[in-house]
N, C-alpha and C positions, 0 to 999 in steps of 0.2 A: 417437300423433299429438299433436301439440302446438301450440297455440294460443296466439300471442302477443300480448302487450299493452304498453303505452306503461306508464313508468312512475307511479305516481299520489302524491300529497301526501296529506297526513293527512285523514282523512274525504274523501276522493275516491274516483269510480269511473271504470273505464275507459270512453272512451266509443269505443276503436276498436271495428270491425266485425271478426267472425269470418266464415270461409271455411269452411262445412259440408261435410265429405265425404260423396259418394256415400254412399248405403244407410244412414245413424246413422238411428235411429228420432226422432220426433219429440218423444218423452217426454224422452227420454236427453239431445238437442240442450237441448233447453227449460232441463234442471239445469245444461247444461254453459255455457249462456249465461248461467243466473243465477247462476254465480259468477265468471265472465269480468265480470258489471258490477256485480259486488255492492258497497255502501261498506265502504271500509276499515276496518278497528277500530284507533282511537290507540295508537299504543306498542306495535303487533306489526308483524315483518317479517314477512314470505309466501315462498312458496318451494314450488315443484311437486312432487311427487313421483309414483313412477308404483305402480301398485296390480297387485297379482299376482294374475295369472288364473286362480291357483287360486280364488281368493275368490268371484269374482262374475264375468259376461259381458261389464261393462265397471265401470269406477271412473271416480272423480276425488279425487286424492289432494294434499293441501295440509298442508305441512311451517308451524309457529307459534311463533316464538321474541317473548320480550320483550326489548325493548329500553330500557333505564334512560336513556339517552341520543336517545331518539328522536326527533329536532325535524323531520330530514329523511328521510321513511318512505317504504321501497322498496314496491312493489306489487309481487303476482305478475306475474314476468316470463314465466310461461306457466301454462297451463292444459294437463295431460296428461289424455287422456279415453283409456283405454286397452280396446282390447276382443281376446279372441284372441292376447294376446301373450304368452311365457314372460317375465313382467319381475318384477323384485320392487324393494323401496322402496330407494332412494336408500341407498347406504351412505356413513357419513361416518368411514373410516376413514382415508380421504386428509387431515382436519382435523388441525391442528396441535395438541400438547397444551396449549397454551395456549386456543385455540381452545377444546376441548371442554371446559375445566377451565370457562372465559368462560361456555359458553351452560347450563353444568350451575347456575351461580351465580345463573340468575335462569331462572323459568319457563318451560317451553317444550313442545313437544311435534305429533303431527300428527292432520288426521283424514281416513280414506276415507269419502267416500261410494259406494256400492256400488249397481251395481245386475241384475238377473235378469231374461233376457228375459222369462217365466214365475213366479209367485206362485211364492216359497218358504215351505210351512208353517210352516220354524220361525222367517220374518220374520214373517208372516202379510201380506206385501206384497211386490212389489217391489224393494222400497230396504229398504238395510238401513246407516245408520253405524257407523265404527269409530274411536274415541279414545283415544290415547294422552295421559300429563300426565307431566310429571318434575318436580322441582323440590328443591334442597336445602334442608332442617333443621335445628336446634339439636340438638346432641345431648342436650337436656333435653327433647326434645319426643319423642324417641323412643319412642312407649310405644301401649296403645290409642286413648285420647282422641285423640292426633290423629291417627290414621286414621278415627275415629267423624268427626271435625270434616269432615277433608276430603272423606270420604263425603257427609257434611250439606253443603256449598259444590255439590259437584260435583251432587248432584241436584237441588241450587236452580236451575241454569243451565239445566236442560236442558228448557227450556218449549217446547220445537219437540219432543219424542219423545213417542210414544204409551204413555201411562199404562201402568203394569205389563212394558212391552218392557225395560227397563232393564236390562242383564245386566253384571257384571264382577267388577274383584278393586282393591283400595288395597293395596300392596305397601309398606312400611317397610324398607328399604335402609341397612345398615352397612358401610362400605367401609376397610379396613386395609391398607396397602401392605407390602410388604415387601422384601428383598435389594436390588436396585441401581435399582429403581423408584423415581423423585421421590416423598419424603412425600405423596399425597395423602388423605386420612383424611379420612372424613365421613359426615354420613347423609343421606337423602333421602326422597322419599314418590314414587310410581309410580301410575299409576290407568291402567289398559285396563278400558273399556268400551266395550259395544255395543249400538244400540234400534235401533228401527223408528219412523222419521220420521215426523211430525205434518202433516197440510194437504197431503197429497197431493190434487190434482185432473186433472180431465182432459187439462190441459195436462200434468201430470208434478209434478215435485217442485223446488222454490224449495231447491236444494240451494246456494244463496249463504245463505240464512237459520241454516240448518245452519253452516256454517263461521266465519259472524259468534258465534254462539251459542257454540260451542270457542274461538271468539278470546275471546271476553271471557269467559268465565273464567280462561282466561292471564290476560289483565291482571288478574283480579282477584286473582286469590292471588301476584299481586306488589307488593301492597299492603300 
């Protein structure tokens, strides 16, 4: 199901109204409106994407790119709150190679928030986030240190997750082309993680807070 919104300017939020369906729980609706009006973060575009049912009983899945040139910033054009559905994330194979060489150049990445109709022990809640980061490298930088580094950035940011939940991996990426494929050569850094969100209450979870929180650290390690 997807929920749409007007588009919004830099640090703006939408202020259209959502059309709730039948039977969404009241927690669920709660996260799904606080990111339908959450402010924007400067210098990232938004972008839906839809969360696989394997995961969790329903998501909301938000795709994060920065943009170097951002004066005029798109807003999620929808919000997917998926529940019950065999879907899985947005594939961008359909992107031009220019296109993907373009958003590999400058940080990006997305996050699920997740959620269980029922406590999952090994959330120890409800809600559980999921963050992907990409971002291209020097290839002088290739080395531990700066996986230690961006290990140290990315756990700075994450002041909405619940102390010791923090789960993942910082991947170091060498890319070599070869045969009739365009030279593309390079390296990059990779970060998938996962916690269990902070300030949950009896309304539910402020899962706009969460996705402000992955946006800006995109922008920050394109700094």
């Amino acid at each position: 199901m997807a929920f749409h919104t007007r588009e919004s300017g830099e640090g703006e939020k939408s202020s259209c109204s959502l059309s709730r369906p039948a039977g969404v729980r009241d927690e669920l609706w709660y996260a799904v409106e606080s990111v339908h009006h959450m402010v924007r973060v400067e210098s990232i575009d938004y972008q839906e994407i839809q969360v696989p049912s394997s995961m969790a009983d329903a998501g909301i899945g938000v795709e994060l790119s920065y943009r170097k040139d951002a004066y005029d910033l798109s807003a999620l054009d929808g919000i997917s709150y998926s529940e019950g559905l065999r879907t899985s994330p947005v594939s961008s194979a359909h992107k031009s190679q220019d296109a993907a060489r373009s958003r590999l150049a400058s940080p990006s990445g997305w996050i699920m928030v997740l959620y269980s109709h029922v406590p999952r022990a090994e959330w120890d809640s409800q809600w559980r986030c999921v963050g992907f980061f990409t971002t291209e490298i020097a290839a002088q930088e290739h080395d531990s240190l700066t996986a230690d580094m961006f290990l140290d950035d990315m756990t700075a940011h994450l002041t909405e997750a619940e102390p010791d939940s923090v789960r993942g991996t910082v991947t170091l990426t060498q890319n070599r082309s070869f045969g009739v494929i365009e030279q593309d050569n390079g390296c990059g850094c990779e970060i998938r993680v996962s916690w269990t969100p902070a300030g949950v209450t009896s309304h539910g979870l402020d899962a706009g807070r969460q996705v402000q929180m992955w946006a800006r650290f995109i922008r920050e390690m394109a700094s």
